[in-house]
Structure formats: structure tokens, C-alpha cells
C-alpha positions as CSV (number, residue, x, y, z in Angstrom):
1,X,131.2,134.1,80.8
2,X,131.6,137.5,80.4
3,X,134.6,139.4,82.2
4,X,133.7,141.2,85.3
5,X,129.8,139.5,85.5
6,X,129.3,137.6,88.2
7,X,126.3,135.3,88.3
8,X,124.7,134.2,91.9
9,X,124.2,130.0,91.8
10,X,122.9,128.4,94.4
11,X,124.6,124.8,95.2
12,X,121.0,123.1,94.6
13,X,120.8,124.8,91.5
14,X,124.4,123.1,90.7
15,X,123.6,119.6,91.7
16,X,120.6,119.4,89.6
17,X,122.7,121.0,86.8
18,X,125.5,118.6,86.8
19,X,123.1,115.4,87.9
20,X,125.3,115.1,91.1
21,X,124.6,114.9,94.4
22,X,125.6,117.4,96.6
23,X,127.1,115.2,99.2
24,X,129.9,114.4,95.6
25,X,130.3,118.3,94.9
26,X,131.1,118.8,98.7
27,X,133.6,116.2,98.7
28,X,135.0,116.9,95.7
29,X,135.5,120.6,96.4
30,X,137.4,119.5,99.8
31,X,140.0,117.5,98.0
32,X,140.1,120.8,95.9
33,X,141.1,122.6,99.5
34,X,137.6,124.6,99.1
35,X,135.8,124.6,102.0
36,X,132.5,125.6,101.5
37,X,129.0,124.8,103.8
38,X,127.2,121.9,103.4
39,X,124.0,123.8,102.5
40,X,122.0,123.5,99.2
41,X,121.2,127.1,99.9
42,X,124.8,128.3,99.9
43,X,125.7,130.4,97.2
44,X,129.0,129.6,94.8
45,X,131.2,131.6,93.0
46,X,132.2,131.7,89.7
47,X,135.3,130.3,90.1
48,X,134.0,127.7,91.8
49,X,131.2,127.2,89.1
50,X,134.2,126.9,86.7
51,X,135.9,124.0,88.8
52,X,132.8,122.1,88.7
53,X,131.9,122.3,85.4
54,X,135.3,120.8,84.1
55,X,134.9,118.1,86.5
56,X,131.8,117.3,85.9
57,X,131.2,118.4,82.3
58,X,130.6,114.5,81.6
59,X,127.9,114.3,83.6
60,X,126.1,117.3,82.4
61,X,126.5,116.4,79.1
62,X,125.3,112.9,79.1
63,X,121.8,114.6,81.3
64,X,121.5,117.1,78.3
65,X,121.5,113.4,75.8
66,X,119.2,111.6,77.9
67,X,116.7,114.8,77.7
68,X,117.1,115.2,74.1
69,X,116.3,111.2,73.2
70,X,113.2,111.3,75.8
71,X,114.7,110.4,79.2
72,X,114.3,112.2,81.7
73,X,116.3,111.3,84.6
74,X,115.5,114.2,86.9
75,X,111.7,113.9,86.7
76,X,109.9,111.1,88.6
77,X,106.4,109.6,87.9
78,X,103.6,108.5,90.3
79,X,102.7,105.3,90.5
80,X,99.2,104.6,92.0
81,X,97.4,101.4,92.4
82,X,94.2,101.4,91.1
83,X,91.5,100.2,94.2
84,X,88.4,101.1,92.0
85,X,85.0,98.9,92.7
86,X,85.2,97.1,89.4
87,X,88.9,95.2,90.7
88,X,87.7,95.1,94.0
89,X,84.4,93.0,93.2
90,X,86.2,90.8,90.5
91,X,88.7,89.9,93.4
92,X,85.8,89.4,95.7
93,X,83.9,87.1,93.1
94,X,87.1,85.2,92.8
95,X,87.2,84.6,97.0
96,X,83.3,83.4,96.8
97,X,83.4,80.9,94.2
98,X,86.8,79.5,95.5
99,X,84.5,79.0,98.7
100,X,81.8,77.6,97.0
101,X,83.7,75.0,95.3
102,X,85.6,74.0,98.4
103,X,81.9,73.5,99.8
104,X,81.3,71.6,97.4
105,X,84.4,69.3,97.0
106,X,84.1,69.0,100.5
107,X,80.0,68.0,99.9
108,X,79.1,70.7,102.0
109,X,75.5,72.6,101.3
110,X,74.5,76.4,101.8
């Protein structure tokens, strides 16, 4: 960074940076003997940016492989189950003719 700039970085911002949580980068700071609030919303200096990055450079670095080989670890995908007509009637048809052929191992007649 350049001397004398100060860039504003909100804590969320931070934790999805570093792939932390922000209950670790709260912790972590108060071993440190920095208190700062438990908010995502809270804004951090750069000094504090600084101490976070060193700790958790490794982390931040292994994201930043994951994305570049396809993985992204930060995205999530939606899972729906398909309830269409056409698996809803071939589980149906399934149900009748196991009824029909109880019936009929039982010599039962419609």
C-alpha cells in the first residue's frame, strides 16, 4: 500500500477475502490485544488489515488456487428435486402394478 492512503474494509469484506470466518478473525485479533466489535459491518484499519493478511495469507492463497483450477469454494449451488408429472406418474405406475400383482398372488379379482 501506498504511504499515507488509507483504504476503508469492512470486516465482511475481510472474511470472505481470507476464507475465514469472522468468529476466527475476532478471536484471533483478541489474542493480538485488539479489541474490536463483533460486527461484519465494522470497519478495520490498515494496520489491522496488515495483521490479518500475514496470518492468514495461507488461507487466501490456497482460495485464490482453488478459483484458478475451477473450485469455487465461496459460491454454492442449488439443488432442486425435480417433482415434474412424467416422475410423478412412472412412480405412480409402479404403486398400481405392485397392487395388481399382490391381487393377483393373493387370487384376488378387480
Amino acid at each position: 500500500m501506498s504511504e499515507g492512503i488509507t483504504k476503508k474494509r469492512r470486516l465482511n469484506k475481510v472474511v470472505r477475502e481470507f476464507n475465514v470466518g469472522l468468529k476466527s478473525i475476532i478471536e484471533f485479533l483478541e489474542k493480538k490485544g485488539i479489541k474490536i466489535e463483533n460486527n461484519p459491518n465494522t470497519i478495520i484499519s490498515d494496520e489491522i488489515y496488515e495483521i490479518l493478511l500475514k496470518e492468514f495469507q495461507s488461507e487466501k492463497a490456497e482460495k485464490e488456487k482453488a478459483r484458478q483450477i475451477g473450485i469455487d469454494i465461496s459460491s454454492h449451488e442449488t439443488v432442486s428435486v425435480d417433482t415434474t408429472s412424467k416422475y410423478k406418474e412412472k412412480f405412480i405406475d409402479k404403486d398400481i402394478e405392485k397392487e395388481e400383482i399382490k391381487r393377483l398372488i393373493n387370487g384376488q379379482n378387480k
